[in-house]
C-alpha positions as CSV (number, residue, x, y, z in Angstrom):
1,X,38.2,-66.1,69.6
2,X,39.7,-66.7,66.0
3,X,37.0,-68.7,64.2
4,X,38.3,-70.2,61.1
5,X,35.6,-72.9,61.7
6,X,32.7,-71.1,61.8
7,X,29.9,-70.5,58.4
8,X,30.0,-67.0,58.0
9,X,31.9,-64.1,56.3
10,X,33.4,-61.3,58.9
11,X,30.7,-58.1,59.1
12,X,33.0,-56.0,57.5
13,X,32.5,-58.0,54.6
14,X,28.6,-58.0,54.1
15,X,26.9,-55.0,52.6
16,X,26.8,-52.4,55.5
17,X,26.5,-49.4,53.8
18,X,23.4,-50.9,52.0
19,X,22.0,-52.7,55.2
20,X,22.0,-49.0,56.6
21,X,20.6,-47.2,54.0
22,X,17.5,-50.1,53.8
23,X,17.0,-49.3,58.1
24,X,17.1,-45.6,57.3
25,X,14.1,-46.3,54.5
26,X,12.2,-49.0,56.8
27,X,12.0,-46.1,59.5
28,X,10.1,-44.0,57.5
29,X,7.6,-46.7,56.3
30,X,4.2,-47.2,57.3
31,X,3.2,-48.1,61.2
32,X,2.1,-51.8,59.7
33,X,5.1,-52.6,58.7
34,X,7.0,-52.2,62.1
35,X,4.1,-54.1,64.1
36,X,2.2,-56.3,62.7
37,X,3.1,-60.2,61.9
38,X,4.3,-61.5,58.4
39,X,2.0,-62.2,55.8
40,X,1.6,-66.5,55.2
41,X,3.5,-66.4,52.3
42,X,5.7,-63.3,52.7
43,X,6.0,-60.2,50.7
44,X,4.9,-60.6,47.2
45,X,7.4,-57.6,45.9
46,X,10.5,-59.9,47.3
47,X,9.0,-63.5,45.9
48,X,9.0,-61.4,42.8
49,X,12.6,-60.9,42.5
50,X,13.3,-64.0,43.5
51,X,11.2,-65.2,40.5
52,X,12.7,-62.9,38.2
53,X,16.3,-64.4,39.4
54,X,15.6,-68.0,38.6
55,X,14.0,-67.0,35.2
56,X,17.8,-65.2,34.6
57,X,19.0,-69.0,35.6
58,X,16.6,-70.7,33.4
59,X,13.9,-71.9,35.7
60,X,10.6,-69.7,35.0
61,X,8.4,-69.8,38.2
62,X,5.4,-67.7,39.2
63,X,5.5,-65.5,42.6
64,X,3.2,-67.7,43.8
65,X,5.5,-70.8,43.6
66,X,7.5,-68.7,46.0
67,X,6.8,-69.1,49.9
68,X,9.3,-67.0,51.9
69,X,10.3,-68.4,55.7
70,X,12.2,-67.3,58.5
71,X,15.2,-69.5,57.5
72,X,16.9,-72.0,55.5
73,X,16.9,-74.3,58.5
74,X,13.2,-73.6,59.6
75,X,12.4,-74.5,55.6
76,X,13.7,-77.7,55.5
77,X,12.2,-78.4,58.9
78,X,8.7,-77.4,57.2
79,X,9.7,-79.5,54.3
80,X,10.6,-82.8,56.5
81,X,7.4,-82.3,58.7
82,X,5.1,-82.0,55.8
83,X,6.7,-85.1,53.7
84,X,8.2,-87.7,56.2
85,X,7.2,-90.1,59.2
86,X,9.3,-91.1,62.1
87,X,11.0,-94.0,60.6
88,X,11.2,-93.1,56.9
89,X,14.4,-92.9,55.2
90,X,16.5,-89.6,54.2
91,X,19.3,-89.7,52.3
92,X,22.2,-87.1,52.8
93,X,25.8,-86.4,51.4
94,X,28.3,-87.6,52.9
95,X,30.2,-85.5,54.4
96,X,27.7,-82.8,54.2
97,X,26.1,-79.8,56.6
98,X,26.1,-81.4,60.1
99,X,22.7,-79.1,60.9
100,X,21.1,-82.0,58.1
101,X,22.1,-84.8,61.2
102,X,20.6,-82.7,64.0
103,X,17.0,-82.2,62.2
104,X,16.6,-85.3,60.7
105,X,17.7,-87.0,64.4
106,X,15.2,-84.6,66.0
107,X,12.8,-85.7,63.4
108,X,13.7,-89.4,64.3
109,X,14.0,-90.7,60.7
110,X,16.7,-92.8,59.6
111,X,19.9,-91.0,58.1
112,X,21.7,-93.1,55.2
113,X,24.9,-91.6,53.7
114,X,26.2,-91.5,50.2
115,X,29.6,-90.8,49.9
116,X,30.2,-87.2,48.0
117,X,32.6,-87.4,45.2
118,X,34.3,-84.1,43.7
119,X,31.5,-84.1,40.5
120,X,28.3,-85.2,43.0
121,X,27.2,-88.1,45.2
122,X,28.6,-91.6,44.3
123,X,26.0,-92.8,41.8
124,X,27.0,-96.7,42.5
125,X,26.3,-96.1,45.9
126,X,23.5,-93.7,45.5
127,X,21.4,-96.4,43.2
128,X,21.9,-99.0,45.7
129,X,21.0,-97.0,48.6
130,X,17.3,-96.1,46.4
131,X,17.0,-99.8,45.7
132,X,17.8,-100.9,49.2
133,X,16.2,-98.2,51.8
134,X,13.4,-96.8,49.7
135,X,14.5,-93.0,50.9
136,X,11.6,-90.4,50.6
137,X,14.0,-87.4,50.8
138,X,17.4,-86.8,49.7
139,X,19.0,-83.5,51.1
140,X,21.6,-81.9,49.2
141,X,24.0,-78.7,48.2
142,X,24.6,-79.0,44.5
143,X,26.8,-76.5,44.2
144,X,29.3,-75.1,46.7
145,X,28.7,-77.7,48.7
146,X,28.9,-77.3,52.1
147,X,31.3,-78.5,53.5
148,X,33.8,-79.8,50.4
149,X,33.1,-77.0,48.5
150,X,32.8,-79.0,45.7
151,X,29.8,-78.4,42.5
152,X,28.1,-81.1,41.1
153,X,28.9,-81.9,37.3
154,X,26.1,-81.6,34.7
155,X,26.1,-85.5,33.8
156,X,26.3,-86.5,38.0
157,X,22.9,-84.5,38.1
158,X,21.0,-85.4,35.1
159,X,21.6,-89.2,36.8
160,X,20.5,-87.9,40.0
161,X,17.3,-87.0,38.2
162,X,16.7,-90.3,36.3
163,X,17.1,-92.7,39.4
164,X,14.7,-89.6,41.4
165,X,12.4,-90.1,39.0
166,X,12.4,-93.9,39.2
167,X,12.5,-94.6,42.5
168,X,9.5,-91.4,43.8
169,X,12.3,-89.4,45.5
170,X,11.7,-86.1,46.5
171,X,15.2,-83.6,46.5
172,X,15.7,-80.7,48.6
173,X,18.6,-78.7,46.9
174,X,19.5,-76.1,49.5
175,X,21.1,-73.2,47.3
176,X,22.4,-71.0,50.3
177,X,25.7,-70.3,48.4
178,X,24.4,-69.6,44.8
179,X,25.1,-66.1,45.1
180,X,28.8,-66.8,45.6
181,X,29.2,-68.6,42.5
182,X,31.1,-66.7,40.1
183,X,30.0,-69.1,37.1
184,X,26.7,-71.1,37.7
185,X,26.5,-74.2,37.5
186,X,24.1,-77.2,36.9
187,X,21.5,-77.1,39.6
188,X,18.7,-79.7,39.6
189,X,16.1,-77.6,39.8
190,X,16.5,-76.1,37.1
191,X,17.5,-79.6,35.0
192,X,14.2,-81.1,36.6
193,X,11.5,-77.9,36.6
194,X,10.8,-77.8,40.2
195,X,8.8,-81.7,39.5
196,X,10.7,-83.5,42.0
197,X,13.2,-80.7,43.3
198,X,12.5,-78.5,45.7
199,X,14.7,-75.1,45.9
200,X,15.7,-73.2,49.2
201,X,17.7,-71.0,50.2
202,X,18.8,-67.5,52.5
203,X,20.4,-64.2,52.6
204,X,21.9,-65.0,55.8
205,X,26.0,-65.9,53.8
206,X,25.5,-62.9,51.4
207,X,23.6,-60.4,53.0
208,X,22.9,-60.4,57.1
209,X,22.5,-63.0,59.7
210,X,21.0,-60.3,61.5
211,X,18.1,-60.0,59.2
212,X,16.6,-64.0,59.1
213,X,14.7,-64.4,55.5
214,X,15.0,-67.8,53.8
215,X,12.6,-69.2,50.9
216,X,11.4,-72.3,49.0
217,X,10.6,-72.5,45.5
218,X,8.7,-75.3,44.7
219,X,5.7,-77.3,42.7
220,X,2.7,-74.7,43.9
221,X,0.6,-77.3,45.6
222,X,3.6,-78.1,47.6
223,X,3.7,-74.4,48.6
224,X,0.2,-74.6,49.1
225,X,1.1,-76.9,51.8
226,X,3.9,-75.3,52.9
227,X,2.1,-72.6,54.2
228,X,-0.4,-73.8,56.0
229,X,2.0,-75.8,57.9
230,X,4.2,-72.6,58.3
231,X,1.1,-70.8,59.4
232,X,0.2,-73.4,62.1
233,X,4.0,-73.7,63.7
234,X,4.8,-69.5,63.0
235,X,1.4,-67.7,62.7
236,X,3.3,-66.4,59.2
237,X,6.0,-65.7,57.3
238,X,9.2,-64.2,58.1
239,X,9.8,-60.5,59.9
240,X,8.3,-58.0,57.8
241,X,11.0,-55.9,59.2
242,X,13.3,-58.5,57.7
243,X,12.1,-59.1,54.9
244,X,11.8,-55.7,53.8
245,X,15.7,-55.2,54.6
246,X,16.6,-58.1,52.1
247,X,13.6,-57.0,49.4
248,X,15.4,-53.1,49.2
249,X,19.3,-54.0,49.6
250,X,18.4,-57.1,46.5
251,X,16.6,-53.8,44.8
252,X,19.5,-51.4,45.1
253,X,21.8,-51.8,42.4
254,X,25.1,-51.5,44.6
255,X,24.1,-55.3,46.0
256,X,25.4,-56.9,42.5
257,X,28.5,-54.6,42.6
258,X,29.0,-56.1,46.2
259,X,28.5,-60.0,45.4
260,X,30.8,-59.6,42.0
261,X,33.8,-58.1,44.8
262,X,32.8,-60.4,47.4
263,X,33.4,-63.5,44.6
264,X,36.9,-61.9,43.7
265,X,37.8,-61.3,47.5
266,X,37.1,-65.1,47.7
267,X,39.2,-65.7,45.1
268,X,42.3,-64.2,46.3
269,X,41.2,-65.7,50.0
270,X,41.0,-69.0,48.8
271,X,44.5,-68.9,47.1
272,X,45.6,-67.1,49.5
273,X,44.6,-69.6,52.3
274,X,46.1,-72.6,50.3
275,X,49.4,-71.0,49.9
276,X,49.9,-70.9,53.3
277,X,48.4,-74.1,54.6
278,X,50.6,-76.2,52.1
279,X,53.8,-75.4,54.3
280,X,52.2,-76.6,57.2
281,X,51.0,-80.2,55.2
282,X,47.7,-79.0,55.2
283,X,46.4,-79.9,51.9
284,X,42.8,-79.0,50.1
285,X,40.7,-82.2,48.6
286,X,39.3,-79.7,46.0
287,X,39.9,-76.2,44.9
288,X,36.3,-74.5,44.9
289,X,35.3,-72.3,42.3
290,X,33.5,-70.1,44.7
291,X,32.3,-69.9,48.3
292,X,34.5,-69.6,51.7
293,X,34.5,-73.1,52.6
294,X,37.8,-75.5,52.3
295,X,37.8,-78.8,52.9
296,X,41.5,-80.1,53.7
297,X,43.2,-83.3,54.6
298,X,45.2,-82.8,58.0
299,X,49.0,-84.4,58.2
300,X,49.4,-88.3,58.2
301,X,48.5,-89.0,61.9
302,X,46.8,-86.2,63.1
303,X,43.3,-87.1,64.0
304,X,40.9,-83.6,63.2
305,X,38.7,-84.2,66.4
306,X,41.6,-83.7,68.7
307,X,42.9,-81.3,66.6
308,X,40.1,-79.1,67.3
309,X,40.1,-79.9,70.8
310,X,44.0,-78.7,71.1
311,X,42.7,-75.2,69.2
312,X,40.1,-74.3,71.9
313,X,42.9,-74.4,74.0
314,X,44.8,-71.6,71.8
315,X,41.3,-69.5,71.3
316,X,40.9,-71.3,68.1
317,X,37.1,-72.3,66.8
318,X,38.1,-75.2,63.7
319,X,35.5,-77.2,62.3
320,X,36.7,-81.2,62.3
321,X,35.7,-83.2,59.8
322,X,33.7,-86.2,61.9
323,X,31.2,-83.5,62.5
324,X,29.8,-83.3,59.1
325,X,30.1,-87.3,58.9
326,X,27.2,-90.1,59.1
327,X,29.7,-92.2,58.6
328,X,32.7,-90.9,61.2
329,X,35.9,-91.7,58.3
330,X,36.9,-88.1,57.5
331,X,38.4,-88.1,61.1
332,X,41.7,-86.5,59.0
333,X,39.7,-83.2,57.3
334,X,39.0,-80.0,58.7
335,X,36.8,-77.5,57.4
336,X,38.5,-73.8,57.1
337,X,36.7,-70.6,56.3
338,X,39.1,-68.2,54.1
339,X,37.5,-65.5,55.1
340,X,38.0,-66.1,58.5
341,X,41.9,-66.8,58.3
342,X,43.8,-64.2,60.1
343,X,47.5,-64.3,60.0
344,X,47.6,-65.6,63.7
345,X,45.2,-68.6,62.7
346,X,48.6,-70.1,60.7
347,X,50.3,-69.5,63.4
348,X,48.9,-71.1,65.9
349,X,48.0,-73.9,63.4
350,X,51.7,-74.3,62.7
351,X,52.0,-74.8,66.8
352,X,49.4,-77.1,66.9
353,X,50.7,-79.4,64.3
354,X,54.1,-79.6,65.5
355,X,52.6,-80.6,69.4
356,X,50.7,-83.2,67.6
357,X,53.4,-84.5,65.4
């Protein structure tokens, strides 16, 4: 099936050659490495690098504030475990990643949304909703936001940071997409020093799905915690195999060359994508400066939901826009993945529309 819904880039646009050439290395290593179970806080050679790459960005940490995890999702499941009680109150974006709704249900805490502008969250409504619910947690993307694609604006975050500070909130900035940023941006770890922001992120976009590595960067007695929670519920940290796969391909030079043509591929792929869905009255809220997401508003009566239903029908995977809503109003947007938009996806989107006209 077509899948211009889905959250990942085609294989034959991740790092093979390098993936292959890390295998080829890992088979020669040491008998440990392909047997034993993860170390608690995961390689020390790979939370170096990632140390060394947020010193580049301007936010100096030690190794040891560092703790790598199996994924993005499993760390802000250890995060939410270790900080929150069933009935406290987590605030998310809104619309944001619709995995955010499934843990924090799971978790059986109470979700308030905050509507998410094209520079951030709605400050109006984020200060009320501190003043009003108390939240412990708010869970965000500031840049390449997932699913609007849209980056916070320096000013939008620096206010984020005053009302956190006044109000004892705790952030969890989930940096998946940094890599696909041709131009950073603000990000509020770095604005706040890892005080009240916790970092985390994967390879899993950039690199391989295949090979499961996430992190968190964070205060170190946070970490501290961190891992002995992820000891108790994973007996360690991630695959060694893993985690050895991501620590040689981020070591071989070729892996910057890659993310600098992957951001230009997007580029193209995002105008490419937007040139083609404008015939069909398929217009995009916001034009990304990075990533593969695009999040567009559907033709005057079309409702995304059944949209989507209507696709499956045609081999079509979409993404509908009530599925990344608390509050169930973007039932007109639809998520697209330009990397994922073959020349029959227009097609049978054009077929689509015209049945539901």
């Amino acid at each position: 099936m077509l899948k211009p819904g889905c959250g990942w880039m085609p294989p034959d646009w991740m790092p093979q050659t390098a993936i292959r050439r890390a295998l080829r290395q890992i088979s020669r290593s040491e008998d440990a490495l392909l047997a034993d179970y993860g170390s608690s806080r995961g390689r020390q050679d790979l939370r170096q690098i990632l140390a060394r790459q947020c010193a580049e960005e301007g936010l100096p940490v030690n190794p040891d504030s560092v703790l790598l995890t199996n994924s993005a999702s499993q760390t802000i499941d250890l995060i939410c475990r270790l900080l929150l009680q069933p009935g406290d109150t987590v605030l998310v974006d809104d619309p944001c990643y619709f995995n955010f709704h499934a843990l924090l249900r799971v978790l059986d805490v109470r979700i308030i949304s905050v509507p998410f502008k094209r520079n951030g969250p709605d400050l109006t409504v984020f200060a009320e909703a501190l003043d009003t619910h108390c939240p412990r947690l708010y869970l965000t993307n500031s840049a390449l936001h997932n699913p609007t694609g849209a980056t916070i604006s320096a000013q939008t975050a620096h206010q984020i940071l005053m009302l956190a500070a006044n109000s004892n909130l705790t952030i969890v900035e989930d940096d998946t997409f940094a890599a696909l940023e041709p131009d950073l941006s603000p990000r509020l770890a770095t604005l706040d020093g890892l005080q009240r922001v916790i970092r985390i992120g994967n390879f899993s976009k950039t690199l391989s799905a295949a090979a499961r590595c996430g992190y968190v960067i964070a205060r170190p007695d946070l970490i501290e915690a961190l891992t002995d929670l992820q000891v108790a519920t994973n007996f360690g940290g991630p695959s060694p195999v893993a985690a050895e796969i991501v620590r040689i391909t981020l070591a071989d030079g070729s892996y910057r060359k890659h993310i600098a043509a992957t951001q230009a591929r997007l580029t193209r792929a995002r105008r490419d994508t937007v040139a083609k869905l404008r015939p069909l009255g398929v217009e995009p809220w916001t034009m990304p400066r990075g990533g593969f997401y695009l999040w567009c508003r559907l033709p005057e009566g079309i409702d995304a939901g059944n949209f989507a239903k209507e696709a499956l029908e045609h081999q079509l995977i979409l993404a509908p826009g009530n599925v990344f809503s608390a509050m169930g109003d973007a039932n007109r947007f639809m998520r697209f993945n330009v990397s994922q938009m073959a020349p029959l996806v227009y097609d049978t989107l054009a077929k689509i529309i015209r049945i539901s006209a």
